[in-house]
C-alpha positions as a LaTeX table, in Angstrom:
\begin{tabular}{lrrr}
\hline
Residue & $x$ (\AA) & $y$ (\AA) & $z$ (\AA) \\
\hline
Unk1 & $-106.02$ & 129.90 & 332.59 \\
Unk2 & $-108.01$ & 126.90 & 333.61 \\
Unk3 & $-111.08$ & 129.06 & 332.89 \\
Unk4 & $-110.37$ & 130.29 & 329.70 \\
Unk5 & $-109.40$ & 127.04 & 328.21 \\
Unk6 & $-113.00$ & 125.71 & 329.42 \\
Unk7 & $-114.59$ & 128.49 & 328.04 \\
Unk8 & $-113.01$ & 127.76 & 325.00 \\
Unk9 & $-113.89$ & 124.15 & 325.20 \\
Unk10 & $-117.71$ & 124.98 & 325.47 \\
Unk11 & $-117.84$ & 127.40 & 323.00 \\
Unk12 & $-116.40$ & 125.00 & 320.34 \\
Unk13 & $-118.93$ & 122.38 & 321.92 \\
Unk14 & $-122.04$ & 124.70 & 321.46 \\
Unk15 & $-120.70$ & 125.80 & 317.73 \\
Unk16 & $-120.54$ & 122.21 & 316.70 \\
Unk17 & $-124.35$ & 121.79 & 317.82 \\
Unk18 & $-125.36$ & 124.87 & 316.60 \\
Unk19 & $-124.65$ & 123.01 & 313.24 \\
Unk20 & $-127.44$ & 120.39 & 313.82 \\
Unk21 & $-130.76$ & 120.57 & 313.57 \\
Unk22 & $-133.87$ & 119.01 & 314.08 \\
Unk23 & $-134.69$ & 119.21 & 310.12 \\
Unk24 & $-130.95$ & 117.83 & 309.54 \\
Unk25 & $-130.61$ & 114.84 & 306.68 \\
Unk26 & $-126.89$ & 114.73 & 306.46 \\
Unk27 & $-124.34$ & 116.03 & 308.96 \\
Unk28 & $-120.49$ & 115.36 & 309.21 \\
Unk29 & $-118.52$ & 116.57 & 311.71 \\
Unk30 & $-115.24$ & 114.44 & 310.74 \\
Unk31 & $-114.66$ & 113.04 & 314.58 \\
Unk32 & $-112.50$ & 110.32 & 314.95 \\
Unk33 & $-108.84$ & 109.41 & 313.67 \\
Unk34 & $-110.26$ & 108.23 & 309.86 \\
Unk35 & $-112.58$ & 109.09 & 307.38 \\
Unk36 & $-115.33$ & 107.76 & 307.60 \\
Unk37 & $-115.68$ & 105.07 & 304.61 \\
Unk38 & $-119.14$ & 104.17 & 305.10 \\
Unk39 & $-119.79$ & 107.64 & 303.89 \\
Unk40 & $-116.80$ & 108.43 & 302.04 \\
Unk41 & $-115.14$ & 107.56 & 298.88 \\
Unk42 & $-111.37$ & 108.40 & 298.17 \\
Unk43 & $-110.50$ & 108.86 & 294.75 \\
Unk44 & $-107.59$ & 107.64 & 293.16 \\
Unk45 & $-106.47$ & 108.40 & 289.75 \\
Unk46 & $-104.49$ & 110.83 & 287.94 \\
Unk47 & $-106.05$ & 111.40 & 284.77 \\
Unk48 & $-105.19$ & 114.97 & 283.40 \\
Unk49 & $-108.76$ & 116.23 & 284.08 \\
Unk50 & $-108.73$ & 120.16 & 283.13 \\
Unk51 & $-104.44$ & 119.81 & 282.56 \\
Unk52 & $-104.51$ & 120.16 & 286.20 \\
Unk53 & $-101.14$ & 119.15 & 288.01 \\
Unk54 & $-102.26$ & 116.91 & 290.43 \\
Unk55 & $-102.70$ & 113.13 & 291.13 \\
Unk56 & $-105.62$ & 112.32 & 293.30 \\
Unk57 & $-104.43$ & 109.04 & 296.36 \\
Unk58 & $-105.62$ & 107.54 & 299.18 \\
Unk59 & $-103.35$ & 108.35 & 301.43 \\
Unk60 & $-103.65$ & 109.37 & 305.73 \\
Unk61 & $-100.67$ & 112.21 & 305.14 \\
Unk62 & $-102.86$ & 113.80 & 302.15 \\
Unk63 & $-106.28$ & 113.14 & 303.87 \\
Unk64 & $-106.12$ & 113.94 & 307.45 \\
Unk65 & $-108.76$ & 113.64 & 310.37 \\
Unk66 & $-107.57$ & 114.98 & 312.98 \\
Unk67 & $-109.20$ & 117.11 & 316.06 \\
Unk68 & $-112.39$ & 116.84 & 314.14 \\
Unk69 & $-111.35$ & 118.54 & 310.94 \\
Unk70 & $-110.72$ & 117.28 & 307.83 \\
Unk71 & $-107.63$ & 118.72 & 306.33 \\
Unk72 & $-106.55$ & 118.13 & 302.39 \\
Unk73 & $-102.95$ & 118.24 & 302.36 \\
Unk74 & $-101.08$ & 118.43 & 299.03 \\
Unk75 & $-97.62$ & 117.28 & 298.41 \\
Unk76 & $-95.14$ & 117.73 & 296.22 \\
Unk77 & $-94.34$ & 113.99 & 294.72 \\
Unk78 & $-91.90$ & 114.79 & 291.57 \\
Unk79 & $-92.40$ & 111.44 & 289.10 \\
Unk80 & $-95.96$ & 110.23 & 291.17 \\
Unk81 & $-97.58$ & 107.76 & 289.16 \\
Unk82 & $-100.22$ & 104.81 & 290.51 \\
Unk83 & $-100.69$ & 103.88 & 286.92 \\
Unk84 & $-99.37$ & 104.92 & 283.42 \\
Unk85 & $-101.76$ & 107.09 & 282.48 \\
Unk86 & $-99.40$ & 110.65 & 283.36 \\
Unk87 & $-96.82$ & 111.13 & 285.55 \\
Unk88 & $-97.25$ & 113.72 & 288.09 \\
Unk89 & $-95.16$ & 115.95 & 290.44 \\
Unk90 & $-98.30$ & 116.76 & 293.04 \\
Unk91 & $-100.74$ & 114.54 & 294.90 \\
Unk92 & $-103.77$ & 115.89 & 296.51 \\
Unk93 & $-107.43$ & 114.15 & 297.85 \\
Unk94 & $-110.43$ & 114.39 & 296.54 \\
Unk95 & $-113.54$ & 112.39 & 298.15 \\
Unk96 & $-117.46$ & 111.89 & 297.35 \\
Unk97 & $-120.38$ & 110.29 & 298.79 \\
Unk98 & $-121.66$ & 108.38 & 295.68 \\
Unk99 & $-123.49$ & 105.26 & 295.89 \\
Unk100 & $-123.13$ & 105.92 & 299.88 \\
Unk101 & $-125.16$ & 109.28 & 300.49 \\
Unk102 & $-127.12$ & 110.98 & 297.78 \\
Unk103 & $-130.46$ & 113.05 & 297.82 \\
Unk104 & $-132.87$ & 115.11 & 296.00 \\
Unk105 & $-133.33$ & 118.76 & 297.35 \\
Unk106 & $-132.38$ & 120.23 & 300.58 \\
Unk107 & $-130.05$ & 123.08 & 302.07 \\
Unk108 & $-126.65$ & 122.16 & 301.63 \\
Unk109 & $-123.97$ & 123.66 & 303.49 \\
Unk110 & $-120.13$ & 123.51 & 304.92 \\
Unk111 & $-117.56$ & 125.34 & 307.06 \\
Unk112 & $-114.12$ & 125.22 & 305.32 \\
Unk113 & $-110.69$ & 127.53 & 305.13 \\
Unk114 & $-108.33$ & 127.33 & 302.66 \\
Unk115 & $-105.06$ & 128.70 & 301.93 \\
Unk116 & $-104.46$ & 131.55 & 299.32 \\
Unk117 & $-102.05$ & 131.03 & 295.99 \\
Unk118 & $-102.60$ & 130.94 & 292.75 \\
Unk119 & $-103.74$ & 127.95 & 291.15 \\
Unk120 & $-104.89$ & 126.29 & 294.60 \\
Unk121 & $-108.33$ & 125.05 & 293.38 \\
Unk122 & $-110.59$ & 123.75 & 296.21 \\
Unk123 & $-113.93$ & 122.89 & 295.45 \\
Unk124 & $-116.70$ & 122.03 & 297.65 \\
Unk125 & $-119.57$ & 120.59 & 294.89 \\
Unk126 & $-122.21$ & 118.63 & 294.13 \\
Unk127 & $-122.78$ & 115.74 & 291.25 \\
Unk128 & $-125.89$ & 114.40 & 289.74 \\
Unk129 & $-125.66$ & 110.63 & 289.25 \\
Unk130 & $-125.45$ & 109.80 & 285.68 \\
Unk131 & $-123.19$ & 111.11 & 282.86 \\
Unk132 & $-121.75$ & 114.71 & 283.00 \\
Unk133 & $-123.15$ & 117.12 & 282.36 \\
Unk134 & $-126.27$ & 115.23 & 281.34 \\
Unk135 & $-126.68$ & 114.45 & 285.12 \\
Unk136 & $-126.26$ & 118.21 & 286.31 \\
Unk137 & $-123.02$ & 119.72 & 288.66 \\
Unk138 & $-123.51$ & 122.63 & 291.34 \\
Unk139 & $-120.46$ & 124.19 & 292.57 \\
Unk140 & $-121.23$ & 125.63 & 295.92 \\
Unk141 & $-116.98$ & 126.95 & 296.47 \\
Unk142 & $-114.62$ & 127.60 & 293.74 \\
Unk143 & $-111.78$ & 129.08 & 294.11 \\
Unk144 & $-108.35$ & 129.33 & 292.54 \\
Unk145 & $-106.34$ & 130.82 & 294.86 \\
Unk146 & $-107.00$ & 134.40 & 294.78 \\
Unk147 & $-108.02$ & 135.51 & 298.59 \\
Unk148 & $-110.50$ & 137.93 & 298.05 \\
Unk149 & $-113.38$ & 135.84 & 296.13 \\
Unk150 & $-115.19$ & 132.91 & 295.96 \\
Unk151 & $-117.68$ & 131.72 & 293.44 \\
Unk152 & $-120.58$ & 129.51 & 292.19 \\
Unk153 & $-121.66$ & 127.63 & 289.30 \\
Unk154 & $-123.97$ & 125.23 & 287.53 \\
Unk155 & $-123.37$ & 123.15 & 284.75 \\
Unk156 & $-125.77$ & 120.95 & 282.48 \\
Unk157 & $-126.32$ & 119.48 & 279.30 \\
Unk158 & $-125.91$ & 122.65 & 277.11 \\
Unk159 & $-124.48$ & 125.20 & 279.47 \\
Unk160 & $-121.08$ & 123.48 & 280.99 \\
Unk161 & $-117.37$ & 124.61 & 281.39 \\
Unk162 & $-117.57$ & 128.24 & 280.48 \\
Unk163 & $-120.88$ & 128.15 & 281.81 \\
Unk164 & $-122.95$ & 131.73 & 281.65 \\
Unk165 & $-124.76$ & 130.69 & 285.35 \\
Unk166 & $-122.41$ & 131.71 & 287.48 \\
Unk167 & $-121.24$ & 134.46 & 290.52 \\
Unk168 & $-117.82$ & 135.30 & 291.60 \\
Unk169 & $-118.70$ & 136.56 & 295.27 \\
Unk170 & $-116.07$ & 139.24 & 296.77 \\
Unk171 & $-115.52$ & 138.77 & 300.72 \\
Unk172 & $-116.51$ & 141.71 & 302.64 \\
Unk173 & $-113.55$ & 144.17 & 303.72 \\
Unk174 & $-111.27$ & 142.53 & 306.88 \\
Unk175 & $-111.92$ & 138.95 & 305.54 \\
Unk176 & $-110.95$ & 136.26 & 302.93 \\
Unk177 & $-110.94$ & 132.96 & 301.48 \\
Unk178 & $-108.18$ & 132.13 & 304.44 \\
Unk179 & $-110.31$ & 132.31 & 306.64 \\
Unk180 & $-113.75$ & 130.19 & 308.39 \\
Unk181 & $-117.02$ & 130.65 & 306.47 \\
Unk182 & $-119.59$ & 128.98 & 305.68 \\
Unk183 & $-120.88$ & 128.29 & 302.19 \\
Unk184 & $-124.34$ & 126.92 & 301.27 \\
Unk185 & $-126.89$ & 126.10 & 298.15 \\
Unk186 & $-130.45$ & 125.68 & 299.08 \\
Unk187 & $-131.80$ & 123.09 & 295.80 \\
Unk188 & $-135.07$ & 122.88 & 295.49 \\
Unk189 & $-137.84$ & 121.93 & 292.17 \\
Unk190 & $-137.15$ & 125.35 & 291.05 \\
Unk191 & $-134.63$ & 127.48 & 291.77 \\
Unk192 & $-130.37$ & 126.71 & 293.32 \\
Unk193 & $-129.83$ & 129.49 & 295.99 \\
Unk194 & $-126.36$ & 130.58 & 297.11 \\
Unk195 & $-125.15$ & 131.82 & 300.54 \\
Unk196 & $-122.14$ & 132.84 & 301.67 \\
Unk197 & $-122.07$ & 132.92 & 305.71 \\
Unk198 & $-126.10$ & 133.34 & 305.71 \\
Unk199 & $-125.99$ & 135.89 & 303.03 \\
Unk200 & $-127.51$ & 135.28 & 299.63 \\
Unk201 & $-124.88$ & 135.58 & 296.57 \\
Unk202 & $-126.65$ & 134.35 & 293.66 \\
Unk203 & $-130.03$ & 132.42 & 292.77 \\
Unk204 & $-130.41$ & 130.59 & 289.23 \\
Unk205 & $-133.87$ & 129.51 & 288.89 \\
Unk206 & $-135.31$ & 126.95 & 286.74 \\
Unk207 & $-136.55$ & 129.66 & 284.19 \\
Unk208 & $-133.44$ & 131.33 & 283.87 \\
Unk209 & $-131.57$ & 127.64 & 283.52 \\
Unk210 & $-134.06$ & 126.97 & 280.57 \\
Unk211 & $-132.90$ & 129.74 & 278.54 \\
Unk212 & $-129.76$ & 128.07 & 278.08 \\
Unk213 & $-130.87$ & 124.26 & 278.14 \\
Unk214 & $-132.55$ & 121.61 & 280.28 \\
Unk215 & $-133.21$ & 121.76 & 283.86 \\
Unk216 & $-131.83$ & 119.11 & 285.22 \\
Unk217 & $-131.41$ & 119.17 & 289.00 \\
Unk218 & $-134.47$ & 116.33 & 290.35 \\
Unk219 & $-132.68$ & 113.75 & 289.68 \\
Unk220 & $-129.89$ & 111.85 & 292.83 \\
Unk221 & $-126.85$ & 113.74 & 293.70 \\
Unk222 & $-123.95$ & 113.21 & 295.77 \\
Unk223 & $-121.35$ & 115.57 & 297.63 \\
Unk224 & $-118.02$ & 116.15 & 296.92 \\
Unk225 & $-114.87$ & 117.86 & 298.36 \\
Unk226 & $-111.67$ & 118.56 & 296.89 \\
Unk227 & $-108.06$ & 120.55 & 296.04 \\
Unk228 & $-107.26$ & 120.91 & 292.31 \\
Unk229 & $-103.73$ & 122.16 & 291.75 \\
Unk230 & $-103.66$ & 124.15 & 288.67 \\
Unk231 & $-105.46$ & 123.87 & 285.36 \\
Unk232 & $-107.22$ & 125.68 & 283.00 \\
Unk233 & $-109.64$ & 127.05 & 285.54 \\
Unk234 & $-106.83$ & 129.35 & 287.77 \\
Unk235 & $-104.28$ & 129.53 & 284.25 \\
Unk236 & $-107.66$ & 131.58 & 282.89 \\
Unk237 & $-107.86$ & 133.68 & 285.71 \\
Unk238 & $-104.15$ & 134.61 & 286.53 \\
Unk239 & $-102.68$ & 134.02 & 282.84 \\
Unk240 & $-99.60$ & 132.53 & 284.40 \\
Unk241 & $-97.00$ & 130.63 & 282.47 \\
Unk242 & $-94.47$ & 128.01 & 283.66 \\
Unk243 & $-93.07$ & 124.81 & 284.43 \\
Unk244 & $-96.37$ & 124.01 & 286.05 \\
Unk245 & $-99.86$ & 125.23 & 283.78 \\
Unk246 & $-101.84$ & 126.70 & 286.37 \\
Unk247 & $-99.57$ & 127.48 & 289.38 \\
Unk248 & $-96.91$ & 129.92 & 290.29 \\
Unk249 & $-93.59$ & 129.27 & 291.55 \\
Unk250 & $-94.81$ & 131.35 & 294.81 \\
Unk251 & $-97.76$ & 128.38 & 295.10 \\
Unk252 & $-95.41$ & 125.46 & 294.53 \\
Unk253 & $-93.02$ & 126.87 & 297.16 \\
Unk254 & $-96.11$ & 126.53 & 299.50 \\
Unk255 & $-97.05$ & 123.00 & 298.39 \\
Unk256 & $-93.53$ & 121.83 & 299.26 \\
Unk257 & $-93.81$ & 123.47 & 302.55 \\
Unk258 & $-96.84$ & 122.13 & 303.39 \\
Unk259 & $-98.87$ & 125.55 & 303.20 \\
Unk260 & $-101.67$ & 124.96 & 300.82 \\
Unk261 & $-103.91$ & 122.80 & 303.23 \\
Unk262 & $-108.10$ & 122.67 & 302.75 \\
Unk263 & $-110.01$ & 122.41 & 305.65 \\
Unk264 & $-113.46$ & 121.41 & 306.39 \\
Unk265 & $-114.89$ & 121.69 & 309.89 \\
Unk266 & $-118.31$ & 119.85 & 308.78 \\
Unk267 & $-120.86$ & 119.26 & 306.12 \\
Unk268 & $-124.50$ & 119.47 & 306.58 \\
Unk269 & $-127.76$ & 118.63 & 304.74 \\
Unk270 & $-131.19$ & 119.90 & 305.68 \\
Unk271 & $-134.70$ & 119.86 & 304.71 \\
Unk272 & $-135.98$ & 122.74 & 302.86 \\
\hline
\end{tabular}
């Protein structure tokens, strides 16, 4: 027993190196009890971005370190409100590195889970700093509950929301969204490149961006990682209707049971 467990022990050790290299600009690895705020920015608002369901807090029972994960935990909150803006009957987390971490180009990648239901909208992503979409987003994970897929996405000046750059990305047979992987963009002066688990899913290059409207990824960007609930984004998908626009009964069942978690083992940068 005593073996096992220290096998165990090692191999988690060596995985969590294998993460860092030599080349490596950015790494998280979420150790500790807390985020960490020299990094991180917690979000607060709840602002009915996209008619999604949730309000975003600062709170350590919605944004958990903890055995060096970071876990997102929703909650169901009927009447939430911070401010007067809308009252809400979820709360979720959403943090950035803005004004704390932001670079140019590099290989951009993270190991995260999530749970499956519909309208469960994780998103690991990345903002340019300045006005959107003038400024340029790349969504590295999307997904909106269904288990089986994944996808990315660009947005910019002339090509955002139901943007035509874009790859839904099907999990292989045996696996799904519930499950680790690894999800990456490589952004360099020319081309974004997609990976899922080391394996190339889509590439939008600069001349293919231009058809459409201005290139617009040089400029400073900063990381983000988050869990929509419902919206217009998984209520376009599943066509579901209810009390709730975005989410099923099924999903809000989970959300009170505390079955929808996010989780994010670590976030790294390299050099190209």
């Amino acid at each position: 027993m005593r073996s096992a467990a220290l096998m165990l022990i090692l191999f988690c050790f060596v995985q969590t190196l294998s993460a860092q290299k030599i080349d490596t600009l950015f790494y998280e690895s979420f150790s500790g009890n807390t985020l960490n705020r020299a990094v991180w920015n917690v979000e607060v608002n709840n602002r009915a971005d996209n008619n999604e369901q949730q309000a975003y807090a600062d709170s350590a029972g919605i944004i958990i370190i903890d055995k060096g994960l970071l876990t997102v935990k929703p909650v169901y909150h009927p009447g939430y409100s911070q401010n007067r803006v809308k009252m809400n009957d979820f709360v979720s987390g959403r943090i950035n590195t803005r004004n704390k971490y932001e670079f140019v180009y590099g290989n951009v990648s993270a190991r995260m889970k999530t749970a499956a239901g519909a309208g469960l909208w994780p998103a690991f992503w990345i903002l340019g700093k300045g006005k959107w979409p003038d400024a340029g987003e790349i969504d590295i994970m999307e997904t909106v509950g269904d288990p089986t897929w994944a996808s990315n996405a660009i947005h910019g000046p002339t090509y955002h929301g139901n943007t035509p750059l874009l790859s839904r990305n099907i999990f292989p047979s045996g696996t799904d969204v519930t499950q680790w992987h690894t999800y990456s963009v490589n952004v360099q002066p020319d081309k974004l490149t997609f990976s899922l688990d080391g394996v190339v899913t889509y590439i939008a290059t600069k001349e293919m961006v231009e058809k459409y409207g201005t290139w617009v990824f040089d400029n400073n960007k900063y990381l983000i990682l988050n869990l929509a609930l419902g919206g217009g984004y998984p209520q376009g998908v599943f066509k579901m209707q209810g009390s709730y626009p975005g989410l099923t009964q099924e999903t809000v069942d989970k959300i009170k049971t505390g079955k929808a978690d996010f989780v994010v083992d670590w976030v790294l940068i390299t050099k190209n």
